[in-house]
N, C-alpha and C positions, 0 to 999 in steps of 0.2 A: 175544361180548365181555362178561367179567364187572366190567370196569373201573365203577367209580363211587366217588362223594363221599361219604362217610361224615361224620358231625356234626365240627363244628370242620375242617373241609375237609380233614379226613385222608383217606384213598386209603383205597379201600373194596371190596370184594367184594359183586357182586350175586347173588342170590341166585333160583332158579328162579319165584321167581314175580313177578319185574321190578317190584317193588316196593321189597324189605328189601336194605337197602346195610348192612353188615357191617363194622368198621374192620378191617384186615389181617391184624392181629395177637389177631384173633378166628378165625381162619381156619387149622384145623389145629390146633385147640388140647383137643383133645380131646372138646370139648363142641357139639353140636349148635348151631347160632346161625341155624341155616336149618331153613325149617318140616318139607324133606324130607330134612336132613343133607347135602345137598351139598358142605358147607363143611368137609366131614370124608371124604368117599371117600378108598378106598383110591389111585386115578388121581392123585389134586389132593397128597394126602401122602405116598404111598408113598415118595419120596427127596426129602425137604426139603434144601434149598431150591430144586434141581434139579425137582423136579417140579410147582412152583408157579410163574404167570405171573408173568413178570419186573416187573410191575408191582406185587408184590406185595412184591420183596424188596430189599434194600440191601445191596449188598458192602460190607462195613468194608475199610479199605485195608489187614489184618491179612487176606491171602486165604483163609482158612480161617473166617471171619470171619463173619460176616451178622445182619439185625435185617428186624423187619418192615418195611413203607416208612413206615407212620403214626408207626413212634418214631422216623423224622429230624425233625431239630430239638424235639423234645419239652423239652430242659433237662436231660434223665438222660443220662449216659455206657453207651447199650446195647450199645457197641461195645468197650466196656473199653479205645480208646485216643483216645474222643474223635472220632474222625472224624464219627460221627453229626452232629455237635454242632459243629465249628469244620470250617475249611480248606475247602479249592476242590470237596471230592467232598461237602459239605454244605451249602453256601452257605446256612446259617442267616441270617435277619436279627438282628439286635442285640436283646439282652435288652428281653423283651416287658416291663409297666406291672407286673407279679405277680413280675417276678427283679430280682435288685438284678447289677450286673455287679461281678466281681473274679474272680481267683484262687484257687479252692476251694482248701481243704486235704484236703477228702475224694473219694475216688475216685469216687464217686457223680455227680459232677457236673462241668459241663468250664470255662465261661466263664461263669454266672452260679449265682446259689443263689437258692432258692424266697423273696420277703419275706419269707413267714412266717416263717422263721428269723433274721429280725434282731432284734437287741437282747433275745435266748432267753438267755444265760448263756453261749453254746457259741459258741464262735470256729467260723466257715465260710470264712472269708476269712482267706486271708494277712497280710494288713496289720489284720486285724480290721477294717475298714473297718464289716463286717454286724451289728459291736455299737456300733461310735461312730458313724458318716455315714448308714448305710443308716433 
């Protein structure tokens, strides 16, 4: 079992020397992230995302669809319709202390925009909310 916790409690890939926890979507990415490359065999990537443990991967409700498991709930649309991010197959909790909640305007994002972007010049929010309230 290569299941583990990776930093900020994202779903992790353990790594042969039961030490180094890996976040998911480090995994298959072409780049060594394990001492002995494990995290890269032909076995573990040959047919993404079919040939990576299910713990590994997230169907978008878009069935042709998929994201690593660490980018659910992350605040990015990795699913391009949002499922990541809102409804019953994401069960995010409510905009963390760092997002302001509304209605983006841009495809980027699904039910909240990063603070950082309030009161920047650039509407993110529907109602502008992220340049007047937030």
């Amino acid at each position: 079992n290569r299941f583990c916790t990776a930093f900020n409690n994202q779903t992790g890939f353990l790594c042969n020397d039961r030490a180094t926890c890996i976040p998911a979507s480090q995994v298959c990415d072409s780049i060594s992230n394990c001492r002995h490359g494990e995290d890269e065999q032909q076995k573990l990537c040959g047919d993404l995302p079919h040939s990576l443990p299910g713990y590994l991967v997230l169907h978008c409700s878009n069935p042709s669809s998929w994201v690593y498991a660490d980018q659910l709930c992350n605040g990015m649309n990795d699913c391009g319709d949002c499922s990541d991010e809102v409804g019953s197959l994401a069960a995010c909790p409510p905009c963390g202390p760092q997002w302001w909640s509304c209605n983006p305007v841009f495809y980027e994002y699904c039910s909240c925009v990063p603070r950082r972007l309030c009161r920047d010049g650039v509407q993110h929010c529907l109602g502008w909310s992220d340049e007047y309230l937030c």
